[in-house]
MARMAR-481049 format. One record per residue (C-alpha): x, y, z. Coordinates in Angstrom, 2 decimals. Layout:
residues N
X	Y	Z
...
end
This chain:
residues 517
106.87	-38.86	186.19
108.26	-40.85	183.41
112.03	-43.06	183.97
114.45	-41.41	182.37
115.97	-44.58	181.41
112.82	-46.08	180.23
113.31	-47.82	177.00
111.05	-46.64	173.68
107.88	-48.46	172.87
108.48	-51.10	170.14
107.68	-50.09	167.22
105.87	-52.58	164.34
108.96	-52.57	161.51
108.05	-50.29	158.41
106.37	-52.89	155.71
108.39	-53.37	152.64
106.39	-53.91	149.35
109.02	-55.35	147.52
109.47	-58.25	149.67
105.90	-59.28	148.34
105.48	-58.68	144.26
102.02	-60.36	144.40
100.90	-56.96	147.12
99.51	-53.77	145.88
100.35	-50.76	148.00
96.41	-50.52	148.65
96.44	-53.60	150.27
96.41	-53.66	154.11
99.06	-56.12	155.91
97.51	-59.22	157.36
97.34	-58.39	161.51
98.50	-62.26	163.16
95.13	-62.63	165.86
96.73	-63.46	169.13
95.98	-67.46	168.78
98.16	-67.50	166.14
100.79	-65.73	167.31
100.68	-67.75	170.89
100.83	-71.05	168.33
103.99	-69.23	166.66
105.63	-68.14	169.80
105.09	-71.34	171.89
106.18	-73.19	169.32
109.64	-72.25	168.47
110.28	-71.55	172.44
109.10	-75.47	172.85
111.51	-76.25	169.47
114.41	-74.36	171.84
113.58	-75.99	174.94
114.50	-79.37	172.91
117.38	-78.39	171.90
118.70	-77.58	174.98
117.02	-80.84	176.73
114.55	-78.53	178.99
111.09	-79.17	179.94
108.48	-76.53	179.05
105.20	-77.16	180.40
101.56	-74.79	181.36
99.17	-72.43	179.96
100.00	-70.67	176.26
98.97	-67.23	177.66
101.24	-67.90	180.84
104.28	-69.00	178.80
104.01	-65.80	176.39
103.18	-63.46	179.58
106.84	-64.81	180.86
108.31	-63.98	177.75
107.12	-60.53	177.42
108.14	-59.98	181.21
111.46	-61.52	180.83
112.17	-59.01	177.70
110.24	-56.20	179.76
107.77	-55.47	176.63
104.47	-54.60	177.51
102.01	-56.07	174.95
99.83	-54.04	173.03
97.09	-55.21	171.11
97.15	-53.71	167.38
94.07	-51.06	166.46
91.18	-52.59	164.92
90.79	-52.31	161.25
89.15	-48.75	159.96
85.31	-50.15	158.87
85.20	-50.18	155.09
82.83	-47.71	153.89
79.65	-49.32	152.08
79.38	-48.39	148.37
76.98	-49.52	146.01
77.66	-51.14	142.84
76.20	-48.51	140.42
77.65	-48.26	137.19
79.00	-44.74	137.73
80.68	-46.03	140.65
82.35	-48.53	138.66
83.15	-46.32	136.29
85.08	-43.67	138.95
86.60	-46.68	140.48
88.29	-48.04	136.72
89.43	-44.02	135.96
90.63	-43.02	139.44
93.94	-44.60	140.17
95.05	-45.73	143.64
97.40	-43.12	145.50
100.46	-44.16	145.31
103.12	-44.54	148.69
105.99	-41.80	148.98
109.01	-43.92	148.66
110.59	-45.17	151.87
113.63	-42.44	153.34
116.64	-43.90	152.54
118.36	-42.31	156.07
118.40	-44.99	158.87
116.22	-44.67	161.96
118.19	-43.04	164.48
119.69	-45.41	167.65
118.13	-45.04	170.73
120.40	-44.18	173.66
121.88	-47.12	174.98
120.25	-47.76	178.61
122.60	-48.37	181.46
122.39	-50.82	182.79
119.96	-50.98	186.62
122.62	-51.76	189.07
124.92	-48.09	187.59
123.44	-45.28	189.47
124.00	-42.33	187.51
124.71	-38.26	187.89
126.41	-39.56	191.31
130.63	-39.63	191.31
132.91	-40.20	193.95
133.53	-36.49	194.47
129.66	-36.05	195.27
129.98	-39.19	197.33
132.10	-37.50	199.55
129.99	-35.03	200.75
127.80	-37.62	202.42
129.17	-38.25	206.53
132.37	-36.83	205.54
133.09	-37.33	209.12
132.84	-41.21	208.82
136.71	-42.10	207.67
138.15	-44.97	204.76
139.04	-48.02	206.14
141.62	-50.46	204.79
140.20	-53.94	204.94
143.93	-55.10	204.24
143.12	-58.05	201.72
145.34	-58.58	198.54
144.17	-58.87	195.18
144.06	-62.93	195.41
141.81	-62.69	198.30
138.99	-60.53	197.42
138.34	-58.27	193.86
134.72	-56.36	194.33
134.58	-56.55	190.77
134.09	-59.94	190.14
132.25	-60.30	193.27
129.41	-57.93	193.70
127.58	-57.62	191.00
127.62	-61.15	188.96
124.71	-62.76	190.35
124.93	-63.70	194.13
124.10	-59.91	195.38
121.26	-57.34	194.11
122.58	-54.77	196.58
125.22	-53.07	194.86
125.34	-50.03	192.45
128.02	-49.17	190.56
129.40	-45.69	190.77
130.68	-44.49	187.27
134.04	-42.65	187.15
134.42	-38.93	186.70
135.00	-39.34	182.97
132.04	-41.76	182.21
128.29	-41.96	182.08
127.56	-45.77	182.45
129.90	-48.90	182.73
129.59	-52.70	182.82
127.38	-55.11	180.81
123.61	-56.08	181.38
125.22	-58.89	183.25
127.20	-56.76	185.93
130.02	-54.49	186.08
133.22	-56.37	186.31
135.79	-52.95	185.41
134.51	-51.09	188.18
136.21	-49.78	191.28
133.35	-48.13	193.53
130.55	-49.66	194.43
127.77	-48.44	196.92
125.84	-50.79	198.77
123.04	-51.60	201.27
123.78	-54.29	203.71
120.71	-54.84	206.13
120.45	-51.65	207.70
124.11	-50.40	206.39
124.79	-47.99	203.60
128.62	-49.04	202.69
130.85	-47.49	199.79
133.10	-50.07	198.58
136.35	-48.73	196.64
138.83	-51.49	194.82
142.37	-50.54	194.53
145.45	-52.08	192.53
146.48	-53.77	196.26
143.66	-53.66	198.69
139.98	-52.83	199.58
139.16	-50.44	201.31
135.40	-49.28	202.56
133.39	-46.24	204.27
130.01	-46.54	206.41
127.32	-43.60	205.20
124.92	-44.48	207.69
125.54	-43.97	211.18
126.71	-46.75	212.84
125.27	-49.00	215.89
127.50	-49.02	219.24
129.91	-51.03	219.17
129.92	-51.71	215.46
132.80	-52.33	213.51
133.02	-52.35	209.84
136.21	-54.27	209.09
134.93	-56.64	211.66
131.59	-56.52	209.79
132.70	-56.73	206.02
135.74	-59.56	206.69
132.33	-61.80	207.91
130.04	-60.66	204.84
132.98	-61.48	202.81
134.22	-64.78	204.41
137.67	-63.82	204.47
138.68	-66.00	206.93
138.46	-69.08	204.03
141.79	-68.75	202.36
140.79	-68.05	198.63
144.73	-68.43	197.42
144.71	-72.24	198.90
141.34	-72.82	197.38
142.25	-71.80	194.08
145.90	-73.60	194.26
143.87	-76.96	195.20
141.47	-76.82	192.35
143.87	-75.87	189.82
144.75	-79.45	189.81
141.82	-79.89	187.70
141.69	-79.66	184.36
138.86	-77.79	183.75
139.51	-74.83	186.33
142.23	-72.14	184.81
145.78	-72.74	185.77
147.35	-70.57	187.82
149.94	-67.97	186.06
147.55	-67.98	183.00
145.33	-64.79	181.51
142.02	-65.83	182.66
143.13	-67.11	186.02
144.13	-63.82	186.41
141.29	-61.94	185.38
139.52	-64.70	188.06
141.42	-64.07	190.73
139.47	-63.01	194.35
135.92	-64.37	193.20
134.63	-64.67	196.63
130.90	-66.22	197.74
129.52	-63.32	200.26
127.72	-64.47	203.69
124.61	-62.38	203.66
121.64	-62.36	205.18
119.26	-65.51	204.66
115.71	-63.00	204.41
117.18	-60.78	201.97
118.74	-63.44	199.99
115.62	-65.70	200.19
113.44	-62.20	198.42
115.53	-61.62	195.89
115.88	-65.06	194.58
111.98	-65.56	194.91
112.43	-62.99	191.46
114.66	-65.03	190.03
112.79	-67.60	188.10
113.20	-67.06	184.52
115.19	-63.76	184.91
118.07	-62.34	184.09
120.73	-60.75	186.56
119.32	-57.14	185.61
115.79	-57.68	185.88
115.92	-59.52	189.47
117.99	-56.52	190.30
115.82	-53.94	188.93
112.64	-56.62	191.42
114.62	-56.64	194.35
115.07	-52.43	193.80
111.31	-52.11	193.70
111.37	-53.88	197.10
113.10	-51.87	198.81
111.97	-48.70	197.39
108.31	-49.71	198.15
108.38	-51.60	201.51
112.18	-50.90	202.77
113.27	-48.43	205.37
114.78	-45.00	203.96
118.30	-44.61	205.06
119.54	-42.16	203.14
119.61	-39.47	200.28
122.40	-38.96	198.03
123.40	-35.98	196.73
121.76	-36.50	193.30
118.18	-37.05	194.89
118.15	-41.01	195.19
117.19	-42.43	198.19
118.76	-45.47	199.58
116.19	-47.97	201.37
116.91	-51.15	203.21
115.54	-54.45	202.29
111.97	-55.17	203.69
111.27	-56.75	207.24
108.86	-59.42	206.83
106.95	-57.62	209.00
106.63	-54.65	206.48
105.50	-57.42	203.81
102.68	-58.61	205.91
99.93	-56.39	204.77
101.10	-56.90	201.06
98.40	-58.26	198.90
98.78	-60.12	195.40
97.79	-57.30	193.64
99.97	-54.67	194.62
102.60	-57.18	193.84
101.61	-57.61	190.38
100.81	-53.96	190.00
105.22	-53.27	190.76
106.00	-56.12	188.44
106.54	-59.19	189.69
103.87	-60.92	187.53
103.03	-64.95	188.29
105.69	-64.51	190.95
103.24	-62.33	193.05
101.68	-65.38	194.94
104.95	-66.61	196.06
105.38	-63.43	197.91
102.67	-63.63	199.27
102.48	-67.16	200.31
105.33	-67.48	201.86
105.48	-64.42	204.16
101.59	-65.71	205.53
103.71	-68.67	205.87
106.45	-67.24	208.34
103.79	-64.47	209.68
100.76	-66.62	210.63
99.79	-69.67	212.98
97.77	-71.43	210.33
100.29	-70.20	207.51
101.59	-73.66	206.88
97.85	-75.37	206.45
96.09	-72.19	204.68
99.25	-72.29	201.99
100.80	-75.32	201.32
99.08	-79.05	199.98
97.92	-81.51	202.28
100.85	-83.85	201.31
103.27	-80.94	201.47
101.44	-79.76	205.06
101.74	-83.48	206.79
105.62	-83.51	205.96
106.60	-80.01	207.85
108.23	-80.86	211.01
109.35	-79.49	214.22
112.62	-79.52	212.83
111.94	-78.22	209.99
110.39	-74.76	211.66
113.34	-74.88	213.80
115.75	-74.63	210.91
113.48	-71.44	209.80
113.57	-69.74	212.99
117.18	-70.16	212.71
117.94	-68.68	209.43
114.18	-65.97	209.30
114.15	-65.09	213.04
111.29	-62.34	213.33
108.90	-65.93	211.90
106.38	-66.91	213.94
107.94	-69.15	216.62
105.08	-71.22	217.05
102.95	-72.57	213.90
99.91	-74.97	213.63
101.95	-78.37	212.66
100.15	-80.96	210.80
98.61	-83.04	214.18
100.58	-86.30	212.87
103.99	-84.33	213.33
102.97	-82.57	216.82
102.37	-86.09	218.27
105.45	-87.53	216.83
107.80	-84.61	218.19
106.14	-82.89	220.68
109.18	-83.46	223.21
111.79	-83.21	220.54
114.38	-80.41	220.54
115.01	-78.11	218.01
118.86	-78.28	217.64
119.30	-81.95	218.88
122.06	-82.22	216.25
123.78	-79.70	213.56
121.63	-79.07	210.90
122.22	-80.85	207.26
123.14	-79.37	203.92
119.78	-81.53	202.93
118.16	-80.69	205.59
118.14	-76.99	205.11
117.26	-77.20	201.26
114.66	-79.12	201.97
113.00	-77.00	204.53
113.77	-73.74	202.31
111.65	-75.88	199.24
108.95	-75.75	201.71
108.35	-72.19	200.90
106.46	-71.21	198.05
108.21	-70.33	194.82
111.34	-72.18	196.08
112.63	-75.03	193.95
115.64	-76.94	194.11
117.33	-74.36	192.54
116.43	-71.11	194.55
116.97	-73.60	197.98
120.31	-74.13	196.47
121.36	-70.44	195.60
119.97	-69.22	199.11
121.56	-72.19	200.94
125.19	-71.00	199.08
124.84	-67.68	199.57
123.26	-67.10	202.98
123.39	-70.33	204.74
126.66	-71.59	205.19
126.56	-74.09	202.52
129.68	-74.17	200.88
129.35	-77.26	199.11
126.08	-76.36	197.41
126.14	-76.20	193.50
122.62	-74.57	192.04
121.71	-76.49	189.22
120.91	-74.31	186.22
122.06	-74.33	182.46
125.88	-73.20	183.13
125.99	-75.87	185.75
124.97	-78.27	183.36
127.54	-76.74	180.57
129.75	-77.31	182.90
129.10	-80.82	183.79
129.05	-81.86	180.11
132.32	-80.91	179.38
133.87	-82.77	182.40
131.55	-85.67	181.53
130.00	-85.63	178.43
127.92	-89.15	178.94
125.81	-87.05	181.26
123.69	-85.78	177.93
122.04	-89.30	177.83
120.15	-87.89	180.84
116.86	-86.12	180.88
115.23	-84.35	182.84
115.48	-83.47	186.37
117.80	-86.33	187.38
120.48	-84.85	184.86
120.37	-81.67	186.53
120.79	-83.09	190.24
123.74	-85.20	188.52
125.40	-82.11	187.07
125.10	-80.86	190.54
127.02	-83.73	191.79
129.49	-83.98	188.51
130.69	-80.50	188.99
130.50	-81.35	193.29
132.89	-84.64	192.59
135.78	-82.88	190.60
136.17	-79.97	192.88
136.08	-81.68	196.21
137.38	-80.57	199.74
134.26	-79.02	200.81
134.03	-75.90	198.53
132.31	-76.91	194.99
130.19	-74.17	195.45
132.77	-71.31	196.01
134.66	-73.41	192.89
131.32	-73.04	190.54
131.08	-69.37	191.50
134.38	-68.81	189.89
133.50	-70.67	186.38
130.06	-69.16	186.94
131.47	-65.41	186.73
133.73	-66.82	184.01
130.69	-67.69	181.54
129.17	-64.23	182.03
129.37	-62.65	178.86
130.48	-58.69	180.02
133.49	-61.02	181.35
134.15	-63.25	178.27
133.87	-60.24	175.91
136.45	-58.28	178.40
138.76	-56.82	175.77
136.85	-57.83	172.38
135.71	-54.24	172.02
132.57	-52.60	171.79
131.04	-55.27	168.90
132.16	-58.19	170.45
130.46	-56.69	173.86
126.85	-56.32	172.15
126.98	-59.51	170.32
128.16	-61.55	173.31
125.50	-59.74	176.19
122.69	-60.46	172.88
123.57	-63.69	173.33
123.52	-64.27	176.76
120.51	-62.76	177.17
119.14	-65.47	175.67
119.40	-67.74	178.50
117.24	-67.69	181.78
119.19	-66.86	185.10
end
């Protein structure tokens, strides 16, 4: 059954004779071979890549393959040339050829293509309202999480790039809202929280939320959501000491306003850790739309909603183990496949480690090290084939001696396959009590510039690990990470273009499409 919400094929643009006076309208258009078009492509990506001081390295094919995934076009290769009939060169054949004139081309229509419908964007569910909503438990009863607008706003929190569990729930007078980077008008949000189906609503003084599922004994949502929300970490004083720098919006202005209650969530480190294996050169929507496919394909069912969607839970890694490559590349996730893959034979299997990682990378895996991932992936193996060096070195060692490290958990997440510094940073933030963390991507590095601009005489990775720290030593106490979430959500362009109307909306999503999550 085709997606409703599928986009149109791309269609080759209508060739314009005029553009070329030397062209005859018999003449076919040149068709680029695919070597030339990789040498085209590659090219003026490397010639951006410059610009911007980034490293582009591998295979033509795989560099074009990420670009068609990252703009979700599937390549098609153009039809091959009609064969030219053979004629022979008699002189009555000459003769018709001279008298005959070529057909000549209806002029082009002078009415403009009609616009596709605009998609919505992947994290708006739509034909679903609040009414409808409703309906589902009506038994289970609102709860007032009693948190002021400086503490926690949903909208600025949910759906900007540290979650791809939340769907937006239009109003009863629109269709679609939000930008390709995440809603930030919204009020209602629906969500699925390890094995909890939660409805979010926003209001002008609080937050209040509602549990669809039925609960475990015991279980308390407030108790729940003021954990998955940290709201024990006074956001007000946070925001109060790091208005004393320059470069974070004073308090009492517009945009620290419009900032207010941009919170880091606490959520769980397996969930977290799949999602962000998607998130190498992608955009907020598209890891959305990966981690979606997930949980429709190897998640638990929860629920239905009353417009026929069904709500699934995130995969155990359990449910993953049977997974092969190609049914991972068959759902989408291209060259990311293998790191799937990889890493749950890592956490699954006794020779995981040895079968899946380099020698070098094998001998450096500790004791430690598995016992920070049985502390943050629980249902892993709790007893893999170490390199022999490592068993004999800490075969009576403990696995919680001491507190574990901010290093010392990046490090073991980069263990996993797929995980660089930057995915071990965004998990570590977001799921592993790492407050401090700051990811280093391109709007770190914007960031960093402007409070020191000397930093562009770096290159290379050592000026992203120092825009880590730049942005880490002018927001200190503890909480740079929390700090960079804020300017983070600030550089999103549906927030930036807040207000500029519908034009300045497109231009400023276009644009920001442009860069790479």
């Amino acid at each position: 059954m085709a997606d409703p919400n599928a986009q149109p094929p791309i269609s080759p643009p209508t060739p314009n004779p005029s553009a070329n006076p030397t062209a005859t309208p018999s003449q076919p258009l040149p068709i680029l071979s695919e070597q030339t078009l990789l040498k085209m492509v590659v090219g003026k990506l490397k010639e951006e890549c410059r610009k911007r001081s980034l490293l582009v390295s591998g295979k033509k094919s795989d560099l074009l393959s990420r670009l068609f995934e990252f703009f979700n076009i599937t390549p098609t290769p153009p039809p091959p040339p009609p064969p030219s009939p053979k004629r022979s060169l008699s002189a009555s054949n000459l003769a018709s050829n001279l008298s005959t004139p070529s057909p000549k081309k209806p002029p082009p229509s002078s009415k403009s293509p009609s616009k596709s419908p605009k998609r919505p964007p992947p994290n708006v569910l739509q034909n679903i309202s609040a009414s409808l909503l409703s309906t589902v438990s009506p038994t289970s009863k609102w709860i007032d999480l009693e948190v002021p607008p400086e503490e926690l706003r949903c909208s600025v929190t949910l759906t900007t790039g540290q979650s791809f569990n939340w769907y937006e729930i239009p109003s009863e007078s629109q269709v679609s809202t939000g930008g390709a980077w995440g809603s930030i008008k919204g009020t209602l949000w629906l969500g699925i929280v390890t094995t909890h189906c939660i409805i979010i609503q926003e209001t002008d003084t609080t937050t209040l939320a509602r549990l669809l599922t039925l609960p475990p004994p015991s279980f308390s949502l407030k108790h729940f959501l003021h954990e998955y929300f940290q709201l024990s970490t006074s956001l007000s004083n946070l925001y109060t000491s790091w208005s004393s720098s320059t470069h974070f919006p004073s308090t009492g202005t517009a945009l620290s306003t419009r900032l207010k209650g941009v919170r880091v969530l606490s959520q769980n480190p397996w969930e977290t850790l799949l999602s962000f294996l998607a998130s190498s050169n992608n955009a907020i929507p598209r890891i959305f739309s990966l981690s979606e496919t997930l949980r429709k394909n190897f998640g638990v069912k929860l629920l239905t909603l009353p417009n026929g969607y069904s709500v699934y839970s995130y995969p155990k890694l359990s449910h993953l183990k049977n997974v092969t490559v190609e049914r991972y590349r068959e759902l989408g996730f291209g060259y990311r496949d293998k790191f799937y893959k990889k890493t749950v034979e890592i956490l699954c299997e006794e020779e995981g480690l040895r079968n899946n990682l380099k020698e070098s990378e094998y001998k450096k895996v500790s004791l430690r090290n598995w016992g920070i991932i049985l502390h943050f992936f629980p249902d892993a193996i709790s007893e893999p084939i170490l390199h022999p060096s490592q068993i004999a070195s800490q075969i009576d060692l403990p696995k919680n001696t001491t507190p574990y490290t901010v290093n010392e958990i990046k490090s073991t997440l980069e263990i996993l396959p797929g995980v660089g510094s930057k995915v071990a940073e965004c998990v570590a933030l977001f799921s592993c009590s790492c407050p401090d963390l700051v990811p280093a991507d391109t709007h770190v590095l914007k960031m960093a510039l402007r409070m020191n601009p000397s930093l562009k005489e770096v290159k290379g990775v050592k000026q992203n690990r120092m825009a880590s720290e730049v942005v880490r030593n002018e927001f200190q106490g503890g909480y740079a990470g929390w700090a960079h979430s804020v300017l983070f959500v600030a550089e999103l362009p549906s927030f930036k273009s807040e207000g500029e109307g519908e034009e300045g909306r497109v231009k400023s999503e276009s644009e920001g499409m442009k860069e790479m999550f």
